[in-house]
N, C-alpha and C positions, 0 to 999 in steps of 0.2 A: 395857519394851523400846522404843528410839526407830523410828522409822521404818526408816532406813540398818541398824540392826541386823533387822529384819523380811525387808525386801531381798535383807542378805547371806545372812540365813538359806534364803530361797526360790532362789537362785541355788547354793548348797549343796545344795540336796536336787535340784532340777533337775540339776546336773551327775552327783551319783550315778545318778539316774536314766537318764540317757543312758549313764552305764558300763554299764548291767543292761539298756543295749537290746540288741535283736540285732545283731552287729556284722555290718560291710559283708564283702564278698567278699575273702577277702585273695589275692596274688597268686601263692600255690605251693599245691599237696593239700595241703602239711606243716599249714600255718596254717588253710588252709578246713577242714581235717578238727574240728581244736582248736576253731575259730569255730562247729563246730555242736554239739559238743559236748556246751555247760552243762547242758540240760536231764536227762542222766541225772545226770550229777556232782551239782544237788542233790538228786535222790533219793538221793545218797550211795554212787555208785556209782566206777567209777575211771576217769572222763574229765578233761577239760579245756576253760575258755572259751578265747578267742583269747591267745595270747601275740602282745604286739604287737612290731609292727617295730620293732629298736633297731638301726636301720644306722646303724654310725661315720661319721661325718665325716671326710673326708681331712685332713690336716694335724697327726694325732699322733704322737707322740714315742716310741711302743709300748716302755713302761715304762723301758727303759734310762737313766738321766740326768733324767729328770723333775724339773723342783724345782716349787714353786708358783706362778713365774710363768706356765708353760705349763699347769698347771688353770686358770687365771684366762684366760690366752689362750680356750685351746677354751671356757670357761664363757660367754665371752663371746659366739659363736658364734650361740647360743641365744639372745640377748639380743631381744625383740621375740615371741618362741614362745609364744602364748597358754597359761593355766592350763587345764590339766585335770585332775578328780583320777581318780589313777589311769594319770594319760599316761605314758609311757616311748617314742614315737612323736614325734619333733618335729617331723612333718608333722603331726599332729592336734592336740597339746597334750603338756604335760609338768607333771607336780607336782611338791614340792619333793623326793623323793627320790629319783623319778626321771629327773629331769634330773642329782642330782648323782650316778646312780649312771653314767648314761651319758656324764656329762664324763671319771669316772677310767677307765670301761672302753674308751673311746677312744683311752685313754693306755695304755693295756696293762695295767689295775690292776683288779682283782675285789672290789667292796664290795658290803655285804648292801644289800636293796633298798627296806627299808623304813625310817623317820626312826627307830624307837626303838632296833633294830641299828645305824644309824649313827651315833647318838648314843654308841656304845660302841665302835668300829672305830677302829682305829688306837692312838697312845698321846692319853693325857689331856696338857692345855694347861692350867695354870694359873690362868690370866684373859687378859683380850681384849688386856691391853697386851701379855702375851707372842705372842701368835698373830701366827700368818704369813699371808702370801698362799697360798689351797690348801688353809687350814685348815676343817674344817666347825665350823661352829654351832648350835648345836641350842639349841631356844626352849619353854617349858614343861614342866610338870611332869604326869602325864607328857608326855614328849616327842610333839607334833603337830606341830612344823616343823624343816625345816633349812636350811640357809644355808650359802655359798661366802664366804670371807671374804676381801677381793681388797687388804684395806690400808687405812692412812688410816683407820680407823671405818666401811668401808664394806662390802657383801657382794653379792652376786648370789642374788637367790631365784625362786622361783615359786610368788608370793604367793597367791592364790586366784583364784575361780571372778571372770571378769570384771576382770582383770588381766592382764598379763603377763609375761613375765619381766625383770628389771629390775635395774637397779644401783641402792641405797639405801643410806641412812645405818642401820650396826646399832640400830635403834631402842628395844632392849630389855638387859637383862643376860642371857648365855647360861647356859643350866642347865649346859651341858656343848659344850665347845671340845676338836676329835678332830684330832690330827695322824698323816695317812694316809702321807706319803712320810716315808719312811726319814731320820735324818739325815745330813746328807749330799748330798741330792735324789738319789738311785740309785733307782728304783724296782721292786721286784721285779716279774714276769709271772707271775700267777699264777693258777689255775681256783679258784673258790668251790664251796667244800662240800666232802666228807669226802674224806680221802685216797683214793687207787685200792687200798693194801695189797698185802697179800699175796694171792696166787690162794686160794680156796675149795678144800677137798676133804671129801670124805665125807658130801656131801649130793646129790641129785638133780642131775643137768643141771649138775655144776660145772665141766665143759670146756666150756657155754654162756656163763656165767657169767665165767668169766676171760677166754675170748674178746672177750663184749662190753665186760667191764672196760676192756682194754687198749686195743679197737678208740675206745672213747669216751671215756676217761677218769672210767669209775666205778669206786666200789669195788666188787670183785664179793660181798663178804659184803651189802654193800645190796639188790645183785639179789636174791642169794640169798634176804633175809630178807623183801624187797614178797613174791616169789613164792610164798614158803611163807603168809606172810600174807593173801594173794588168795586164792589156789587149793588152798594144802595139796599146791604143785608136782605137782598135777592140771591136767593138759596137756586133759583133756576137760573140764574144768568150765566152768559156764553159770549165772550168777546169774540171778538174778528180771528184773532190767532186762536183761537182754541181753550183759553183758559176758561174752567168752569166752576159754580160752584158760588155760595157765599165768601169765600177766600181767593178766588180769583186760582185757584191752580192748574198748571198744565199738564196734564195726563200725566207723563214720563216722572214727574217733578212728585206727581199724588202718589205714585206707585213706587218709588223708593220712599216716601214717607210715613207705608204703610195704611195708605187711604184707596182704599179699594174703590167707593163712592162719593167723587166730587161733590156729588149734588145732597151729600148727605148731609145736613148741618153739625151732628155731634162729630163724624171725620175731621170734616174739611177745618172745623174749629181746632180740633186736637190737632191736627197736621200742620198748620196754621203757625199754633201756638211753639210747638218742636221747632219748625223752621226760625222763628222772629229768636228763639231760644237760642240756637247755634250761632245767629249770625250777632246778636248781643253779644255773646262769648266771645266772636272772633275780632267786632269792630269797638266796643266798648264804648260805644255811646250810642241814643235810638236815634239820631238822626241819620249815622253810617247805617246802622240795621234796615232801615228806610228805606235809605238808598239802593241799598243792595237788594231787598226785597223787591225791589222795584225792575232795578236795572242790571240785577247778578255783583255777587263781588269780585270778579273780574275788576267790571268798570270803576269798582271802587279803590281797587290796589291801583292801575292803572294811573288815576289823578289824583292816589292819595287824599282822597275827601270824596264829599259828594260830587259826581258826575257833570258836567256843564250842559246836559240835556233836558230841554225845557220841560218837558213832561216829569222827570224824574225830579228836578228842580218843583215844580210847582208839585208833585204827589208829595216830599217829604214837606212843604211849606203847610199844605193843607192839613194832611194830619197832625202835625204838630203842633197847628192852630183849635184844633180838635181836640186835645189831650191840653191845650193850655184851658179851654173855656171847659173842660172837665170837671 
């Protein structure tokens, strides 16, 4: 191993490191309650680390008429936004798939959050000679990066730790070339993660449940099925570490969500439903929201995917076996 390869490897584990520090004070309850969190979540409990700030940029096209020059515009933007991994904040830093999840969600567009989901979003490209401006790139096997392809052989990435975001010549063959707008350039508006459905009946609290469904746009057999999975839609229950409630929430976590009383069912539901709401938006699909519901999205940025922790592993297999026999 040369030296520059020692380097990049120490500037890698450095930058994880600073993800798994304690994050700073964020600016609403909503976020400080999530920022404090992590520590029950890895006892495995059902909190969350910080969801970071992904506020839009002015100057999108919110989905309507989108074609790939205006992702290449806003990607642009970003040009200069130091590496972080893990960023989705382009005040702090942005990685490579979090900058391009926040380019289309800017545009009015919802793609999953992580490179090896976005290696698979949208329709498949060919080869590079077919690909457009706006198209993504994806680079390895498995997939570890991805890339905004803006024309000419060229693309916008966010390279690594000690970099930053940059326009460059595609330097590699892509494993996989993802064309996300429509043909045509129409871009549809659309929320990531499972439909909203039909309302729930003949289970506990399901005029909670369709309530919060429609107030936030989840599905409410989702609700339905964290709840029974947490609590056994026991409105008094109280785990080991502290979470309480039909939703399973821990104090600090209720209180930036605006849930005064855990044990309340119309709260804990509405709180419930906010949180599974945010982390759909961040990880774009329900089994990431799952996970991180379960484990924090830390753990999910982390191994890129669901977590290899048995608990969290068997909590999203369950519910999702829950929402299939739905």
């Amino acid at each position: 191993m040369s030296v520059s390869d020692v380097t990049s490897r120490i500037s890698m584990i450095q930058s994880q490191l600073a993800l798994l520090a304690p994050p700073r004070p964020a600016s609403t309850a909503f976020s400080g309650a999530l920022a404090t969190a992590g520590t029950a979540a890895l006892a495995g409990m059902t909190t969350t680390p910080p969801l970071s700030s992904t506020a839009p940029t002015t100057g999108g096209t919110a989905g309507a008429g989108v074609g790939g020059e205006a992702v290449v515009a806003e990607a642009r933007k970003y040009l200069g936004v130091p590496y972080l991994w893990g960023g989705t904040d382009p005040q702090k830093g942005l990685d490579c798939s979090g900058m391009i999840q926040l380019v289309y969600k800017n545009l009015g567009i919802d793609i999953p959050r992580v490179s090896y989901q976005q290696a698979t979003a949208g329709r498949p490209v060919a080869s590079l000679a077919e690909a457009q401006p706006g198209d993504i790139l994806a680079f390895k096997s498995p997939v570890s990066h991805v890339s905004i392809y803006i024309g000419n052989n060229q693309m916008i990435e966010a390279p690594r730790t000690g970099l930053d975001v940059r326009v460059i010549d595609v330097y590699e063959t892509p494993v996989a070339i993802r064309r996300i707008l429509p043909e045509g350039g129409a871009a549809p508006v659309s929320r990531a993660g499972a439909p909203t459905g039909g309302a729930v009946g003949g289970v506990p609290f399901a005029e909670l449940f369709n309530g919060a469904a429609q107030k936030y746009g989840v599905s409410p057999a989702l609700l339905s099925a964290v709840a029974r999975q947490e609590s056994g839609y026991d409105p008094t229950a109280v785990s080991p570490a502290g979470a309480q409630g039909l939703m399973q929430l821990m104090p600090r976590t209720a209180q930036g969500l605006g849930v005064t009383n855990s044990f309340d069912p119309t709260q804990a539901v509405d709180g419930a439903a906010r949180l599974l709401r945010d982390l759909l938006d961040r990880f774009g699909s329900t089994p990431l929201a799952l996970a991180a519901y379960n484990a924090g999205p830390g753990a999910v940025l982390r191994y890129d995917g669901i977590p290899p922790y048995p608990e969290t592993q068997n909590y999203v297999r369950s519910v999702m076996s829950m929402l299939e026999a739905a």
